[in-house]
C-alpha positions as CSV (number, residue, x, y, z in Angstrom):
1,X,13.0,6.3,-11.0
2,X,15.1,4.3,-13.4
3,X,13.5,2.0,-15.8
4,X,15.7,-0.9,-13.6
5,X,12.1,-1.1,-11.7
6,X,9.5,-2.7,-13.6
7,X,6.4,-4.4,-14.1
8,X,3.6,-2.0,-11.7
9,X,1.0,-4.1,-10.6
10,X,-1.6,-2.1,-11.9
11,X,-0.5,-3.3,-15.7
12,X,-0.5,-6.8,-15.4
13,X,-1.1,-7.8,-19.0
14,X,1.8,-5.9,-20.3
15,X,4.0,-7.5,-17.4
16,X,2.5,-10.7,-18.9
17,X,3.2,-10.1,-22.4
18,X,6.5,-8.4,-21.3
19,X,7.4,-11.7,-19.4
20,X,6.1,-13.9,-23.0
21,X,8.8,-11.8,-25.1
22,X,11.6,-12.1,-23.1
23,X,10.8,-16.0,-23.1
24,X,10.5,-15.9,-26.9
25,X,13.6,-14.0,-27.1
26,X,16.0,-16.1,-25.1
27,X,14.8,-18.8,-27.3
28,X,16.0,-16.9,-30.1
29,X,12.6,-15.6,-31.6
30,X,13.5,-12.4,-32.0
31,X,10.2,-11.9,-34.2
32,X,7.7,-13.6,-31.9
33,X,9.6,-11.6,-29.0
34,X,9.1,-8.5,-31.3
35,X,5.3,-9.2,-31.6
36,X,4.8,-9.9,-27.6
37,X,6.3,-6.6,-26.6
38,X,4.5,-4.4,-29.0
39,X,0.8,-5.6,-27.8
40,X,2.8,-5.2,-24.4
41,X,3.2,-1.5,-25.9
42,X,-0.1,-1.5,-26.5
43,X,-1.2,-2.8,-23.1
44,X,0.8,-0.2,-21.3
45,X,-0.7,3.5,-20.1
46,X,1.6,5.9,-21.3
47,X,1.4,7.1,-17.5
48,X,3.9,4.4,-16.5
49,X,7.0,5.8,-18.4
50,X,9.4,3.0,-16.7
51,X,8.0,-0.5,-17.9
52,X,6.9,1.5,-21.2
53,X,10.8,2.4,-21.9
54,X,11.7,-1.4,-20.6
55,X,9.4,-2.6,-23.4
56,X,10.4,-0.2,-26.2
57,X,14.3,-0.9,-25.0
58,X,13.4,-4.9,-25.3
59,X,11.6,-4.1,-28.3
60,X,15.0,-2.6,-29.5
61,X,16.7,-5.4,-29.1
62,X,14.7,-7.7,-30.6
63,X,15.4,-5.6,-34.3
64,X,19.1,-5.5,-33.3
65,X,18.8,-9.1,-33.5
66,X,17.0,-9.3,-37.1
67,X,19.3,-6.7,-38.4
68,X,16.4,-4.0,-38.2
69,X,18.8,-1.2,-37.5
70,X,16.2,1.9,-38.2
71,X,13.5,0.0,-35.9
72,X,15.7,-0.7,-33.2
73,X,17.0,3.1,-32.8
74,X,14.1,4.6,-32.9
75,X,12.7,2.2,-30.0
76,X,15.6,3.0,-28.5
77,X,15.6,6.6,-28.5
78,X,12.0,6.5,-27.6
79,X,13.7,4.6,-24.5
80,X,15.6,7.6,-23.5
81,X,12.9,9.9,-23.8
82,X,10.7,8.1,-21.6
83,X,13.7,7.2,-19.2
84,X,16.1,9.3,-19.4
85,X,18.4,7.6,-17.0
86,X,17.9,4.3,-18.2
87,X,21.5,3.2,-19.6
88,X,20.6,0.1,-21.4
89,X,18.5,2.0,-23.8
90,X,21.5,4.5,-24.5
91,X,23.8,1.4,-24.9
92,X,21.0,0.1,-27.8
93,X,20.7,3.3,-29.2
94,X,24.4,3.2,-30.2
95,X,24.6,0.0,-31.0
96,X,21.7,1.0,-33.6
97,X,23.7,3.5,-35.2
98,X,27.6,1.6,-35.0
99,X,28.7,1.5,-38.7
100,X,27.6,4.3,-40.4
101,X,30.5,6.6,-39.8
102,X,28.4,10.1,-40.1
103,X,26.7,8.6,-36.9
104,X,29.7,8.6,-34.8
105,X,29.5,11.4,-32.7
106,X,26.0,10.0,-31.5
107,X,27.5,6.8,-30.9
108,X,30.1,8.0,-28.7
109,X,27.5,10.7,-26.9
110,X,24.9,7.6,-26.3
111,X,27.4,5.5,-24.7
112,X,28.8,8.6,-22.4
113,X,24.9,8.6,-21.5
114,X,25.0,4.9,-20.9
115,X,28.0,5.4,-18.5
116,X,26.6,8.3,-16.6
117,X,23.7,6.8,-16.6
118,X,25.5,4.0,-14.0
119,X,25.0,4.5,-10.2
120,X,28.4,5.8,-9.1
121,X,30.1,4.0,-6.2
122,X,27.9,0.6,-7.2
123,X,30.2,-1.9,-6.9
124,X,28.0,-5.0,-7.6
125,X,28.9,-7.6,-10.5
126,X,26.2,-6.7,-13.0
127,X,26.8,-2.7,-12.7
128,X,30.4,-3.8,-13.1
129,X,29.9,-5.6,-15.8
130,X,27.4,-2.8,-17.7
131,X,30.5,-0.8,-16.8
132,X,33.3,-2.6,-18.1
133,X,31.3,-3.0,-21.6
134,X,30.4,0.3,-22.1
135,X,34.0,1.3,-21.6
136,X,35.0,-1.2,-24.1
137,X,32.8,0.3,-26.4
138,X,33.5,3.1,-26.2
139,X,36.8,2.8,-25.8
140,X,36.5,1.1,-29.6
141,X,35.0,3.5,-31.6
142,X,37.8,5.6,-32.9
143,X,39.3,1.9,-34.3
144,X,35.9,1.5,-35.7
145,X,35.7,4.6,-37.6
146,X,39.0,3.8,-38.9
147,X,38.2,0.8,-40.3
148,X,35.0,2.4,-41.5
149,X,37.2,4.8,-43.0
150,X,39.4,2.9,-44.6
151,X,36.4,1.0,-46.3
152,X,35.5,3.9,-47.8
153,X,38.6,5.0,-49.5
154,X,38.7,1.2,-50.6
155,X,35.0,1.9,-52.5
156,X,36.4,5.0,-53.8
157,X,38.7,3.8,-55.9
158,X,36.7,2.9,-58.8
159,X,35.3,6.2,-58.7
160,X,38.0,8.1,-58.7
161,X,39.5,5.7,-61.5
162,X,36.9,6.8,-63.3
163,X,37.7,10.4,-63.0
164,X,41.0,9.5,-63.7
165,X,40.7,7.9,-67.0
166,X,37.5,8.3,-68.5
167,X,37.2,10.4,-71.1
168,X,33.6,12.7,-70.4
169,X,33.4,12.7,-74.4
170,X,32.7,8.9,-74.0
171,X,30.6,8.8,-71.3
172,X,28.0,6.5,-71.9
173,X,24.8,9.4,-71.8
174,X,27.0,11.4,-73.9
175,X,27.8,8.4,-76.5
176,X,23.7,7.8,-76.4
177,X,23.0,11.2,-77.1
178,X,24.6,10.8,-80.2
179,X,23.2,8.0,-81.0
180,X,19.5,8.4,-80.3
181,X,18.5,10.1,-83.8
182,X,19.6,7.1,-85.7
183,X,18.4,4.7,-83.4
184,X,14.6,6.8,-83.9
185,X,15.0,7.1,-87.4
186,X,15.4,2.8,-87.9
187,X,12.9,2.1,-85.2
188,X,15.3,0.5,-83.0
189,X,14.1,0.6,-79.2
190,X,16.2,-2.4,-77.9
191,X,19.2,-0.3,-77.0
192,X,20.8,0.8,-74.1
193,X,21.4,4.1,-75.4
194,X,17.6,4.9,-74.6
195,X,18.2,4.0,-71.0
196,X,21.5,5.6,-69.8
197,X,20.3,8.5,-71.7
198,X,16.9,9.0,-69.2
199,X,18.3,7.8,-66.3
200,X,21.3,10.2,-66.8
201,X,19.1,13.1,-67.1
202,X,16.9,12.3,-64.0
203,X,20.2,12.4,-62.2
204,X,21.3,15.3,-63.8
205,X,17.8,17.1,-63.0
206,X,17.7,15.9,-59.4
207,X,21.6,16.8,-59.0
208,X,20.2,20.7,-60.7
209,X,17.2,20.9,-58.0
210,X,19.6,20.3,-54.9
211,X,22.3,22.9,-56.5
212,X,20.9,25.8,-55.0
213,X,20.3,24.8,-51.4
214,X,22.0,26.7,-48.4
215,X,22.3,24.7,-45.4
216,X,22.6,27.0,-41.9
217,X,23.4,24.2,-38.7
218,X,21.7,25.1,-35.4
219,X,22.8,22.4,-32.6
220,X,23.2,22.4,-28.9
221,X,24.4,18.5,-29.5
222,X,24.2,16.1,-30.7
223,X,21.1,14.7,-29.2
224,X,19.4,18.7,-30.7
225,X,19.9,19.4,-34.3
226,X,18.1,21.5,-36.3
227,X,18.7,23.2,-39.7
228,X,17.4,26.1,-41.3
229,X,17.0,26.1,-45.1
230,X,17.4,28.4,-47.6
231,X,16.6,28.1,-51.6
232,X,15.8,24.8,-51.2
233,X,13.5,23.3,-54.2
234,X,11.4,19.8,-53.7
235,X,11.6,16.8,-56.0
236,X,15.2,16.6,-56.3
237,X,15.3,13.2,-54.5
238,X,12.7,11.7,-56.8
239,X,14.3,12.5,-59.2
240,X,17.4,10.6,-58.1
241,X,15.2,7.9,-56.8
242,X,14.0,7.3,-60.2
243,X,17.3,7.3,-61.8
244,X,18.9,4.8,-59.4
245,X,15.6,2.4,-60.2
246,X,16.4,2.9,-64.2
247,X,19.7,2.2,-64.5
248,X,21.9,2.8,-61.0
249,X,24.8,3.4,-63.5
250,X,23.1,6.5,-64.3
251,X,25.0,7.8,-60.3
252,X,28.0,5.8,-61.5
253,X,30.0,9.0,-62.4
254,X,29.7,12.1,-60.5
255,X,32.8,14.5,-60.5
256,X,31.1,17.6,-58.6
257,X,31.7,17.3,-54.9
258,X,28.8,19.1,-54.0
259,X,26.8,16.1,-54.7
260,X,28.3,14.5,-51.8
261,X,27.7,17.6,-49.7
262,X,24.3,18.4,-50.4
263,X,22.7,15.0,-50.4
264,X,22.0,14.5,-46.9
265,X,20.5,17.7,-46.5
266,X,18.7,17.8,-49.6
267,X,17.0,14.3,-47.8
268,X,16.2,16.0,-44.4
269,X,15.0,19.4,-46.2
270,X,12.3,16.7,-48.2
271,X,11.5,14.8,-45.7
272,X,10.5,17.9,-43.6
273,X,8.6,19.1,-46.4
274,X,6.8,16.8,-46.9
275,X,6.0,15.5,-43.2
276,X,8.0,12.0,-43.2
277,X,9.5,10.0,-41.0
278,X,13.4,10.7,-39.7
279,X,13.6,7.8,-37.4
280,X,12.2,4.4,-37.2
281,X,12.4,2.1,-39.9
282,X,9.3,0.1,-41.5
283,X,7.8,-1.1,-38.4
284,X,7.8,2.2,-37.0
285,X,6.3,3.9,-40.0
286,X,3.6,1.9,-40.7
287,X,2.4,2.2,-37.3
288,X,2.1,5.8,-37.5
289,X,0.9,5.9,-40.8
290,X,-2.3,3.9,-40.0
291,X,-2.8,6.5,-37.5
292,X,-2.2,9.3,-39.9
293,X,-4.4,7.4,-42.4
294,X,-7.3,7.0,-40.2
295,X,-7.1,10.7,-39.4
296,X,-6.6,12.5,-42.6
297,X,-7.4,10.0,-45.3
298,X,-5.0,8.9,-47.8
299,X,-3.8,12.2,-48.8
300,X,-2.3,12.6,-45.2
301,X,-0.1,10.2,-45.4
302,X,0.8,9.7,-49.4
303,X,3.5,12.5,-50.0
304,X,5.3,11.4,-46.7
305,X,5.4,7.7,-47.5
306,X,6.8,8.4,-50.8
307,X,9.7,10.8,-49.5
308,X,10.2,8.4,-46.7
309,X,10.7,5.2,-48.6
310,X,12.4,7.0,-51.7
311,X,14.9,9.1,-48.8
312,X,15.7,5.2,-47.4
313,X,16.7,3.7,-51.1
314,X,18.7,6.7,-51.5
315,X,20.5,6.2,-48.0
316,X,21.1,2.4,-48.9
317,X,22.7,3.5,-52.3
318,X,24.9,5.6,-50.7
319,X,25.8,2.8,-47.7
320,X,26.2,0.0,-50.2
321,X,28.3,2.0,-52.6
322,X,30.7,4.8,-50.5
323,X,30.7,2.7,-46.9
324,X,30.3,-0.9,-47.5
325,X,27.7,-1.6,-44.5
326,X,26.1,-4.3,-45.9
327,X,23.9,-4.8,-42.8
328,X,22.5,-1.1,-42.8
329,X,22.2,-1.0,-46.4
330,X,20.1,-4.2,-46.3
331,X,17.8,-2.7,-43.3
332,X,17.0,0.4,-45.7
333,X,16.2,-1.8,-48.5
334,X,13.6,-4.0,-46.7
335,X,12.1,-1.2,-44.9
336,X,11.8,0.3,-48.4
337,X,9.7,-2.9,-49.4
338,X,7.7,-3.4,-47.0
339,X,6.5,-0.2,-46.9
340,X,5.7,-0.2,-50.6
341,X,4.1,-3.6,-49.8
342,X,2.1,-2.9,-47.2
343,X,0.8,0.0,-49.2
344,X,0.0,-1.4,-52.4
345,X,-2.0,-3.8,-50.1
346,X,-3.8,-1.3,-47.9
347,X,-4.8,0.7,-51.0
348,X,-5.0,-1.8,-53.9
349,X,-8.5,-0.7,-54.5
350,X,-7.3,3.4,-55.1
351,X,-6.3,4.6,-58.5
352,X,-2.5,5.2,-59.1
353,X,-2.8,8.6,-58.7
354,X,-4.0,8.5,-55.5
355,X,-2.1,6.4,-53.7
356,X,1.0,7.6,-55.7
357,X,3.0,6.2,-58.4
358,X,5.7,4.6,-56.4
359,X,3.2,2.7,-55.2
360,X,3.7,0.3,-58.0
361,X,4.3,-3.4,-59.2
362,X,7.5,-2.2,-61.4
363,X,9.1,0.1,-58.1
364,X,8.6,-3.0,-55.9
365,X,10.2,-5.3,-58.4
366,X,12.7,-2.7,-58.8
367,X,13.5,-2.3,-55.1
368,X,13.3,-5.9,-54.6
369,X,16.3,-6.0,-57.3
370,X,18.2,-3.6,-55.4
371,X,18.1,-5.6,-51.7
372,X,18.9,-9.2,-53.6
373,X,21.8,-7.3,-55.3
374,X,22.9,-5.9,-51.8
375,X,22.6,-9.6,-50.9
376,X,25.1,-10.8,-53.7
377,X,27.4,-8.0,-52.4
378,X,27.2,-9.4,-48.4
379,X,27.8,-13.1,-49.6
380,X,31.2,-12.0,-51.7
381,X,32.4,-9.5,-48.9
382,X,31.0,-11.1,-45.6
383,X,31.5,-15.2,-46.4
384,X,30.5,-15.4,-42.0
385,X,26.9,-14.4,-43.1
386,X,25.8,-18.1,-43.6
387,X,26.6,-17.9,-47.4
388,X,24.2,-20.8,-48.1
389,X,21.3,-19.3,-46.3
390,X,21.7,-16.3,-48.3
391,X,22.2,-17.9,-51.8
392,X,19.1,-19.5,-51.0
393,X,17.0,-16.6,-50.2
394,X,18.6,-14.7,-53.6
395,X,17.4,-17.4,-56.0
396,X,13.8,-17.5,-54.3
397,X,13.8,-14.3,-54.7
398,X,14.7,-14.3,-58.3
399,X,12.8,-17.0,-58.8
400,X,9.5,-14.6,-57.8
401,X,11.0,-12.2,-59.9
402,X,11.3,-13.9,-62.9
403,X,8.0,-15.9,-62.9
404,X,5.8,-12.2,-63.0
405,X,8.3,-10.7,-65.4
406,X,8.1,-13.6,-68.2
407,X,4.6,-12.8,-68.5
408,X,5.0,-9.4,-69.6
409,X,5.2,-7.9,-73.0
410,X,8.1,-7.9,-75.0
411,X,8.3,-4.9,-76.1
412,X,7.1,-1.0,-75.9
413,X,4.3,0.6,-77.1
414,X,6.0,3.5,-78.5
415,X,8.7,5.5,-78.6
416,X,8.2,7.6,-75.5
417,X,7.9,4.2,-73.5
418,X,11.4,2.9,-74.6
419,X,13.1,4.3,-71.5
420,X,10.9,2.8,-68.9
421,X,10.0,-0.4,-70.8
422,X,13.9,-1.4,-70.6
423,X,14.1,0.0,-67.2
424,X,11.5,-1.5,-65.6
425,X,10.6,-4.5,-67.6
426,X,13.6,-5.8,-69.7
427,X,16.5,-4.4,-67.5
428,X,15.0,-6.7,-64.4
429,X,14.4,-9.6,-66.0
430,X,18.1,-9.6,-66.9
431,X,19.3,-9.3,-63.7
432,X,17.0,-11.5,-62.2
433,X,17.8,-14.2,-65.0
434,X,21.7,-13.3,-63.8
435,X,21.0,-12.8,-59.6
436,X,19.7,-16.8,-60.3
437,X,22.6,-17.7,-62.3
438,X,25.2,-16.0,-59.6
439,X,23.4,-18.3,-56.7
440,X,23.2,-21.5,-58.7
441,X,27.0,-20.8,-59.4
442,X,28.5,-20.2,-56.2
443,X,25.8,-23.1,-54.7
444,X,27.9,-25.1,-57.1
445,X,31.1,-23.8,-55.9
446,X,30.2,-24.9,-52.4
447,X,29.2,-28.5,-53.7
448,X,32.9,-28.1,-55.7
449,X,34.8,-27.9,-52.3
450,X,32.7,-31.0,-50.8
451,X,32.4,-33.2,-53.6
452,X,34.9,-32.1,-56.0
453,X,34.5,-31.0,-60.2
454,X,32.9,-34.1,-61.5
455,X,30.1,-35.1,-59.0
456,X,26.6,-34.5,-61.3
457,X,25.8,-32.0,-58.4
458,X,28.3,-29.8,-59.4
459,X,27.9,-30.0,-62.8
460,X,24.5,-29.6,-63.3
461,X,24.4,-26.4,-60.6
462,X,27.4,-24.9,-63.2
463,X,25.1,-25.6,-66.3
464,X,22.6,-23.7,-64.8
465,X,24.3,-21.4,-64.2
466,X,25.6,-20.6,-67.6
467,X,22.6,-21.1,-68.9
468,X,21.2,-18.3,-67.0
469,X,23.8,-15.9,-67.6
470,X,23.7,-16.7,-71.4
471,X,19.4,-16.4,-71.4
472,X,20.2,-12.8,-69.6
473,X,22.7,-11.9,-72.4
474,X,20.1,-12.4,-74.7
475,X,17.5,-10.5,-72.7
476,X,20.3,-7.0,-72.7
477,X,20.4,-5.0,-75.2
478,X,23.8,-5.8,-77.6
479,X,25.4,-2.7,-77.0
480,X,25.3,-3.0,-73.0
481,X,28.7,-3.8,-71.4
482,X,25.9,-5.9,-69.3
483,X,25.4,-8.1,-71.9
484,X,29.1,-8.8,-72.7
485,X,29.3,-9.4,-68.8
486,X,26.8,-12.0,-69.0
487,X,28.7,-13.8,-71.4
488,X,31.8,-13.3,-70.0
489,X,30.5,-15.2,-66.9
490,X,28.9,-17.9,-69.1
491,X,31.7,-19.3,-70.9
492,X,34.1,-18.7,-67.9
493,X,31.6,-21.5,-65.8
494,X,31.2,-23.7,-68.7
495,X,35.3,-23.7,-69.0
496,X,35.7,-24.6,-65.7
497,X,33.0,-27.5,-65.4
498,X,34.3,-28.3,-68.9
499,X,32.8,-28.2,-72.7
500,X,33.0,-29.1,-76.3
501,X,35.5,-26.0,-77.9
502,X,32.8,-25.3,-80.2
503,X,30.4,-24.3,-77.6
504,X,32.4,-22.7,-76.0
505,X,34.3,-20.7,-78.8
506,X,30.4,-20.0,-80.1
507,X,30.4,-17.8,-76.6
508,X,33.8,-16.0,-77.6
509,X,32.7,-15.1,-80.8
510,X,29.5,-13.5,-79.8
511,X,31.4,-11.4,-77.3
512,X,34.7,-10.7,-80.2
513,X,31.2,-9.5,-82.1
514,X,29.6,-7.6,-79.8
515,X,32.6,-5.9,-78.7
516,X,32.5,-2.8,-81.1
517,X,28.9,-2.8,-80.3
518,X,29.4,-2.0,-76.5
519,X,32.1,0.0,-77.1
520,X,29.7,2.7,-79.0
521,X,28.0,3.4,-75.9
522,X,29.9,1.9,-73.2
523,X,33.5,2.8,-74.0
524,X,33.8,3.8,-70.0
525,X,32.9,1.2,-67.6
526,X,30.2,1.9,-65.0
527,X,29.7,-1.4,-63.6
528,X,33.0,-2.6,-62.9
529,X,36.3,-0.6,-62.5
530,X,37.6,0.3,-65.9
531,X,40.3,-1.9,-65.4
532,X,38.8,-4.8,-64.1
533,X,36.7,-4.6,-67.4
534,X,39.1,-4.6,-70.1
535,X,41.7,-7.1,-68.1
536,X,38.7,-10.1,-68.4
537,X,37.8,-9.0,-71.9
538,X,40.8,-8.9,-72.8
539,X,41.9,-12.7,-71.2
540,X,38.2,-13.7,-72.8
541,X,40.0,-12.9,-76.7
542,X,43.4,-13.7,-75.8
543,X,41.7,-17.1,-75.1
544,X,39.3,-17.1,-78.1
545,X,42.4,-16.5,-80.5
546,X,44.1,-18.9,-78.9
547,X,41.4,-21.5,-79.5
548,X,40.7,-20.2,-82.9
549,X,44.7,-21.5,-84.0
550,X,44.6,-24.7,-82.5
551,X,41.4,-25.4,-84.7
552,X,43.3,-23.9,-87.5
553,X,46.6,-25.8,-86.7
554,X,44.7,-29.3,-86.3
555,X,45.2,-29.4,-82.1
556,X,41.8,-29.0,-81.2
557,X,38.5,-29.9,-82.8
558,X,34.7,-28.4,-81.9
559,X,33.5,-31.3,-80.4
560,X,36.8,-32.0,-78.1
561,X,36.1,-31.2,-74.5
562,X,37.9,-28.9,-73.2
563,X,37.9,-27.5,-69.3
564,X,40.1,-25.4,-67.5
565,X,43.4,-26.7,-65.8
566,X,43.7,-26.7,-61.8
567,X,45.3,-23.1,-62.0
568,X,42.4,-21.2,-63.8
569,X,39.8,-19.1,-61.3
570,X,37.1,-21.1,-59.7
């Protein structure tokens, strides 16, 4: 029997709570839907495999709806093991994995399912209609994968300019090394030499640890994989993990292929190692880990939480950065959080040790950094996304961010804390200080187009802006092309809401100052596209000279305000 035939009457309170979530979700509460068919779940004997895959396939589609990718396929899948013939829990389970373009094979194989799954010869309209959009889909995927495609080679271009032009004399962990022993012998700990140079050699160690791995395939399809695995060493992905949280620059050159090749194995190999979680995202995880945890203790479920939630920041790394799907990339983020958050909660009385060290206030502020980044990234390159929504949610969350770190210490202990005290403490209150200046600038930008340059609205949300670009300039290091990029945006903003010359020529100078300074470490861009970088710096001091000989020739004084003409960026 099809999961088309539902609700036995000998489970009455799931068909109730069934019946509640499907109210909730037509109403568009796709988390109050969510809760209503999980204590359905719960409700349900797993004897009665039809209404238990309608409820896990509903389930699904609730996290479709909230963008909870891993959640929704693994409720799906769970769908089509219960049910095998059910086809709208092979339809969901492809529309869980649609836009990563490794996953395409499954996509296509889940809606072939879906399709066979159809009653053949049923002519009625809503068979029809399952029909006719499973076709469609279907019928799309090879565009998709295209486009996917062609997304990627777009995100590659900065890499392979990289290759292309940098010198790997120059490269910022090399430039470091050299200049670490002065940097010990003066005392100096405020430079970013300190950080590229540890995060570098956590990638470089993790990179090492995944060298020797031999993959062998074993699939009957691609609903059966298995590998088998051969020299494979553990640790190598927290190791990477830990030099993405440092400094995500550190993965910002990488000009061995095999990296690109080995990665996704070297994940699966860990994650089978260590018992954690394939499929599912947070929801599904935590779930089982209770059980696990009420089984075994904490030690049970400790090693697998860590390689599952340091396997997803990996995975949305490599989304965000190589494929561009802002939506999966965002799903592996939060499930990352709320994983850490839920277990820093449930064990808050256990020592570090014990529960683990990712299990930390610095990796959640760190990973918390890395999903509002993701969310600057979806507001430039999706603008459909309700871009005010989403500028709102990025300055709370800075806002959070910004009110723990400016209670912390200002500086290390020691030496051997240099590293991580930048990473983990100065680094993110930076780029929280600069994820609150980006919203309050484009929320400005917004008011620009409604109200024009000169309402207060727009002028006040420009000075704060600058303001908290030019406070994260002074948080950086001098010598990090970060905090030249902080500046650069500063006086840019100010420019365009307009400002006395001599504010803003104070901004140019301490950039034409800096310069050399970066330039010792970070003569090759990792941030931007090398490029990109020099063309604004180099428009920043063709504009600073320019200013400097109207002063000189009587045409401009410091306190004359001066703003940007209609043509200039916005």
């Amino acid at each position: 029997m099809t999961a088309s035939a539902t609700d036995e009457p000998e489970h009455t309170a799931a068909a109730q709570l069934k019946a509640e979530g499907n109210t909730r979700f037509r109403a568009k509460d796709y988390t109050g839907a969510y809760t209503k068919f999980t204590e359905a779940i719960r409700h349900c004997s797993s004897s009665s495999s039809a209404l238990n895959a309608v409820l896990h396939c509903n389930r699904s589609a609730c996290s479709l709806a909230l963008g909870r990718f891993l959640d929704a396929y693994a409720d799906a899948n769970r769908a089509t093991e219960l049910d095998p013939g059910y086809a709208k829990a092979w339809a969901r389970r492809a529309a869980a994995q649609a836009g990563s373009p490794t996953a395409t094979p499954n996509v296509i194989y889940s809606l072939e399912r879906a399709l066979a799954c159809l009653p053949e010869g049923d002519t009625s309209p809503a068979v029809q209609k399952q029909r006719a959009e499973y076709a469609a889909l279907l019928a799309s995927v090879p565009q998709a994968q295209r486009k996917l495609e062609e997304e990627c080679a777009v995100r590659a271009r900065p890499w392979q300019e990289r290759l292309a032009l940098a010198d790997p004399a120059r490269l910022p962990w090399k430039l470091a090394a050299a200049a670490l022993p002065q940097l010990r012998q003066d005392g100096r700990w405020n430079s970013s030499a300190w950080l590229i140079s540890y995060a570098r050699s956590k990638f470089e160690r993790g990179f090492e640890l995944m060298k020797d791995l031999k993959v062998t395939p074993s699939s009957s399809g691609p609903n059966s994989y298995s590998e088998l695995y051969e020299h494979a060493q553990t640790g190598a992905v927290e190791h990477l993990t830990n030099a993405l949280l440092v400094d995500r620059r550190a993965m910002n050159y990488i000009d061995d292929p095999a990296f690109m090749t080995l990665l996704a194995p070297q994940m699966r190999f860990e994650r089978v190692h260590f018992k954690g979680w394939a499929n599912g995202g947070s929801q599904t995880v935590i779930e089982e880990a209770t059980r696990r945890y009420e089984e075994g203790g904490l030690t049970a479920v400790r090693d697998a939480l860590d390689i599952t939630v340091r396997c997803w920041i990996l995975q949305g790394w490599f989304d965000e950065t190589f494929i561009g799907s802002m939506d999966h990339t965002l799903d592996y983020y939060t499930c990352a959080l709320e994983v850490l958050q839920w277990g820093i909660r449930h064990w808050e009385d256990e020592e570090i040790e014990a529960r683990g060290l990712i299990f930390q206030d610095a990796m959640i502020r760190a990973v918390k950094l890395l999903r509002l980044r993701a969310l600057s990234r979806a507001y430039v390159s999706q603008p459909d996304r309700k871009p005010t929504q989403l500028l709102e949610e990025m300055r709370a969350g800075s806002d959070e961010l910004l009110k723990v770190l400016f209670e912390e210490r200002r500086t290390p202990l020691n030496e051997a804390e240099n590293a991580l005290f930048l990473g983990f403490v100065r680094y993110q209150l930076a780029e929280a200080l600069s994820l609150g200046a980006f919203c309050s600038h484009h929320l400005g930008m917004q008011a620009r187009v409604a109200y024009g340059m000169n309402h207060r609205t727009v002028v006040d949300a420009y000075t704060t802006a600058a303001v908290g670009y030019l406070r994260a300039a002074d948080v950086y290091p001098l010598d990090d092309e970060h905090h030249l990029w902080a500046l650069h945006c500063a006086w840019n903003i100010l420019y365009d809401v307009g400002r006395p010359a001599g504010q803003l020529i104070d901004i140019l100078d301490r950039m034409h100052d800096t310069l050399p300074r970066m330039n010792d470490i970070w003569d090759v861009a990792l941030e931007t596209g090398m490029r990109e970088r020099e063309a604004a710096f180099d428009k920043d001091m063709q504009q600073r000279a320019s200013f400097v000989e109207d002063l000189a020739n009587g045409r401009l004084t410091r306190g004359q305000s001066i703003m940007r003409g209609p043509s200039g960026p916005g």
